[in-house]
Short mmCIF file of the C-alpha atoms (twelve columns), coordinates in Angstrom:
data_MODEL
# 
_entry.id   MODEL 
# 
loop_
_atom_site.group_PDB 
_atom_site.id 
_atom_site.type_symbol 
_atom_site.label_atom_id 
_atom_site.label_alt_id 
_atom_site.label_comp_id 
_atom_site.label_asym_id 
_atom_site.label_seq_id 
_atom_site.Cartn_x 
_atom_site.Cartn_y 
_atom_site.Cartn_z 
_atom_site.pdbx_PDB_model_num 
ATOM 1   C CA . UNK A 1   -15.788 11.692  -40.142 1 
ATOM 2   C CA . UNK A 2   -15.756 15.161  -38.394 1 
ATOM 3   C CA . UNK A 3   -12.841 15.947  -36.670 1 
ATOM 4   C CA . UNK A 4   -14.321 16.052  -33.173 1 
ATOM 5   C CA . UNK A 5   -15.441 12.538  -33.259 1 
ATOM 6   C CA . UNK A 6   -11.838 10.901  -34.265 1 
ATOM 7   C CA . UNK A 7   -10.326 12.704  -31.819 1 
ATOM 8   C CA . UNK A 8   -12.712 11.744  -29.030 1 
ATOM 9   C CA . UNK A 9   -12.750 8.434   -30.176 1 
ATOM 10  C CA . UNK A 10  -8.746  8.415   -29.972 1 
ATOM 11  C CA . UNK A 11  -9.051  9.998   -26.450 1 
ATOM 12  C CA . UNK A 12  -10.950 7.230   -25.649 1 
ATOM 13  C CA . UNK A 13  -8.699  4.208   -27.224 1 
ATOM 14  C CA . UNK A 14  -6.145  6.077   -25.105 1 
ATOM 15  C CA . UNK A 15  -7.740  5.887   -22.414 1 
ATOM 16  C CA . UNK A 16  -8.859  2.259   -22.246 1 
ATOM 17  C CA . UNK A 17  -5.149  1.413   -23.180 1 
ATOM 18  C CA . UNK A 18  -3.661  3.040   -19.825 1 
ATOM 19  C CA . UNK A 19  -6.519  2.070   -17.560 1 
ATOM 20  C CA . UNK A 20  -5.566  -1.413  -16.868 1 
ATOM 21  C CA . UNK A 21  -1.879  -0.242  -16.678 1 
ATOM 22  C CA . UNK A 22  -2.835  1.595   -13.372 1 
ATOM 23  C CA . UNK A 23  -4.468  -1.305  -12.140 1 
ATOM 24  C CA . UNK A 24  -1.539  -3.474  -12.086 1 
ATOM 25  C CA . UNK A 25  0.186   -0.486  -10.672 1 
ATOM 26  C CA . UNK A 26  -2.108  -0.181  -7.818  1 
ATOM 27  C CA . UNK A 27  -2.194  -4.315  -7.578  1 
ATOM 28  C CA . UNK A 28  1.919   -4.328  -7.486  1 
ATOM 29  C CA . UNK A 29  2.062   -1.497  -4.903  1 
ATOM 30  C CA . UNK A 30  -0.338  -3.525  -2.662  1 
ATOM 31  C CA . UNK A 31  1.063   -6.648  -3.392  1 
ATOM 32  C CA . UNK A 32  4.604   -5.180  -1.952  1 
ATOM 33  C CA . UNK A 33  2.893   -3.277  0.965   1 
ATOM 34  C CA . UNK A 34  1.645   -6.703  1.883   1 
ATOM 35  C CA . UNK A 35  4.331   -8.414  1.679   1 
ATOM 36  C CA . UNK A 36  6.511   -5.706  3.502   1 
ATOM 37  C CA . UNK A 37  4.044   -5.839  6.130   1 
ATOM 38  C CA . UNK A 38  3.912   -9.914  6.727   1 
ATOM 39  C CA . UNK A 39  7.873   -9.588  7.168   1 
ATOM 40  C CA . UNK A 40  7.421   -7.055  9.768   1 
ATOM 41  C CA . UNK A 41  4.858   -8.971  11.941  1 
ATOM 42  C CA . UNK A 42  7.239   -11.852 11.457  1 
ATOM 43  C CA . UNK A 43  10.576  -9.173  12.882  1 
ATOM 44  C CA . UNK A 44  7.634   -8.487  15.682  1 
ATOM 45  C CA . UNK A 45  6.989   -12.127 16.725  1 
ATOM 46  C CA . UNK A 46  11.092  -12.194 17.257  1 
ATOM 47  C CA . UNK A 47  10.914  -9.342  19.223  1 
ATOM 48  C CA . UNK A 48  13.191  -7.662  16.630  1 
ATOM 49  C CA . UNK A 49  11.833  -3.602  16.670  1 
ATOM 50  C CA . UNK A 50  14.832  -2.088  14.077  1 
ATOM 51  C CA . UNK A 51  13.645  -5.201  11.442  1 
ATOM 52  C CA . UNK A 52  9.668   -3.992  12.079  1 
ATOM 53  C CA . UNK A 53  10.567  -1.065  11.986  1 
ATOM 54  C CA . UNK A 54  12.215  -0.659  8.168   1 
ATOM 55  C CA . UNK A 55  9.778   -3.431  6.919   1 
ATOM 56  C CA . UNK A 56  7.019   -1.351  7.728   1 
ATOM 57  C CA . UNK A 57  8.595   1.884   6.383   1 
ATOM 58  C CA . UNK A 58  9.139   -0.343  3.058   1 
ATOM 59  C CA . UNK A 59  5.133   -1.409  3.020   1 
ATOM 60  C CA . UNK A 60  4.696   2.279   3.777   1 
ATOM 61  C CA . UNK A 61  5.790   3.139   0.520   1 
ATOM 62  C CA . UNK A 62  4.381   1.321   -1.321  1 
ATOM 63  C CA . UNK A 63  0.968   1.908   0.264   1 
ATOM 64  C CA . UNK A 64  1.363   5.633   0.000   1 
ATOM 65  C CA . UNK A 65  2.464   4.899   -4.038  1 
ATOM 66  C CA . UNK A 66  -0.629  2.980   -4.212  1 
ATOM 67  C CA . UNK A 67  -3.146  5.334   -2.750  1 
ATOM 68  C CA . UNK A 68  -1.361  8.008   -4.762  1 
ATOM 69  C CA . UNK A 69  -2.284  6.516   -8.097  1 
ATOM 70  C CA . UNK A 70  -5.614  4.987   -6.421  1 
ATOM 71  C CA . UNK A 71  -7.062  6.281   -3.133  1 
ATOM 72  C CA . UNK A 72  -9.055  4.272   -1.344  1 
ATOM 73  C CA . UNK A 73  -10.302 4.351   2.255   1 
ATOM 74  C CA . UNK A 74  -8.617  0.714   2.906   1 
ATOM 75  C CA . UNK A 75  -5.322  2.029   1.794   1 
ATOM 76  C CA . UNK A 76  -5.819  5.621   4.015   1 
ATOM 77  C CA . UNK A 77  -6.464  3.352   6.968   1 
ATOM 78  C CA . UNK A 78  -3.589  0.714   6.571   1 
ATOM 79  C CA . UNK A 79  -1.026  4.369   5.786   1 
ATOM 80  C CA . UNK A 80  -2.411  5.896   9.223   1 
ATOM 81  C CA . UNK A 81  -1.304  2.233   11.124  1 
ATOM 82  C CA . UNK A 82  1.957   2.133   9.769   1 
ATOM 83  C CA . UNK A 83  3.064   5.339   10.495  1 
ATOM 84  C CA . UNK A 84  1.532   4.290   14.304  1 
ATOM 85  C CA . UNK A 85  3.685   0.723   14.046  1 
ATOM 86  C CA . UNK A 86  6.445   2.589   12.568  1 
ATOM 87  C CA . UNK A 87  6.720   5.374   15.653  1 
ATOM 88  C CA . UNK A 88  5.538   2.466   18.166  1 
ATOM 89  C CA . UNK A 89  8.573   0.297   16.460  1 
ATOM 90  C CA . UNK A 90  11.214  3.445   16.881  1 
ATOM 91  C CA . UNK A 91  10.338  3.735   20.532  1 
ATOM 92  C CA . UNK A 92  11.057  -0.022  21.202  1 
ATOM 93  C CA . UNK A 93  7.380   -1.180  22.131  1 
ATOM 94  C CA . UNK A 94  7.258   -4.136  19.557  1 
ATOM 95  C CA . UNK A 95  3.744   -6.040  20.852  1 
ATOM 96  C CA . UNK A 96  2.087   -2.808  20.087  1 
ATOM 97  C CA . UNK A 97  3.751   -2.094  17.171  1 
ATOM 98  C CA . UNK A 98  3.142   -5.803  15.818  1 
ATOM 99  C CA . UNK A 99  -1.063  -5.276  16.634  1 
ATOM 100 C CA . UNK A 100 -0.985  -2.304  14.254  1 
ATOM 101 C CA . UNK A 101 0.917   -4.044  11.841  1 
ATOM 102 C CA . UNK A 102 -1.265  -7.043  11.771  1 
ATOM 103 C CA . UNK A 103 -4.114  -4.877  11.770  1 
ATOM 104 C CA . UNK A 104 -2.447  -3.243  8.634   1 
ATOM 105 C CA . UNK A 105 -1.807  -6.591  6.874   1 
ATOM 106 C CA . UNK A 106 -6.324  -7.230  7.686   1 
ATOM 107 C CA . UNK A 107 -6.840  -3.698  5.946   1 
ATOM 108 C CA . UNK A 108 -4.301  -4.234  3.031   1 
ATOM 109 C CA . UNK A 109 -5.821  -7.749  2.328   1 
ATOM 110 C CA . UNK A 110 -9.217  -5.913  1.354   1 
ATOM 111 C CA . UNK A 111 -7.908  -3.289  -0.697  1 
ATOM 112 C CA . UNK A 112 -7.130  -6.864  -3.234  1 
# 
């Protein structure tokens, strides 16, 4: 077999290997975000602004690992409301704070 063809064909064995890999990295990230972001509409509903807050700075990283591996629209969108909930959270206005989070948790829940 020329030489070319083995090694494209073991580029693309390679390839096929690691694809699903970033999937489930992508699906984990999201997975997290989500679940960061449910616990900070749930600080939110107790009025609790420092608990928003640093759940929505956790579901913040792990959106921006997601859409670093992945990017996708969904993800951009639910990134550019929690940095909004976050600074919303930090100034002490919770309800508002708590919308863009449970807009975030709507946007997240589409990326799956």
């Amino acid at each position: 077999m020329p030489r070319r063809v083995t090694i494209a064909m073991l580029a693309l064995a390679l390839a096929l290997l690691l694809t699903p890999q970033v999937s489930l990295a992508v699906d984990e990230h999201i997975s997290q975000a989500i679940e960061s972001t449910i616990l900070a509409i749930d600080d939110g509903e107790y009025g609790r602004a420092e608990g928003l807050v640093t759940h929505a700075e956790t579901a913040l990283a792990h959106a921006e690992a997601s859409e670093k591996v992945n990017p996708n629209p969904h993800t951009a969108d639910a990134i550019k409301h929690l940095k909004e909930a976050i600074d919303e959270g930090k100034q002490g206005h919770v309800d508002v704070a708590k919308t863009h989070a449970k807009g975030v948790l709507n946007t997240l829940q589409q990326v799956m």
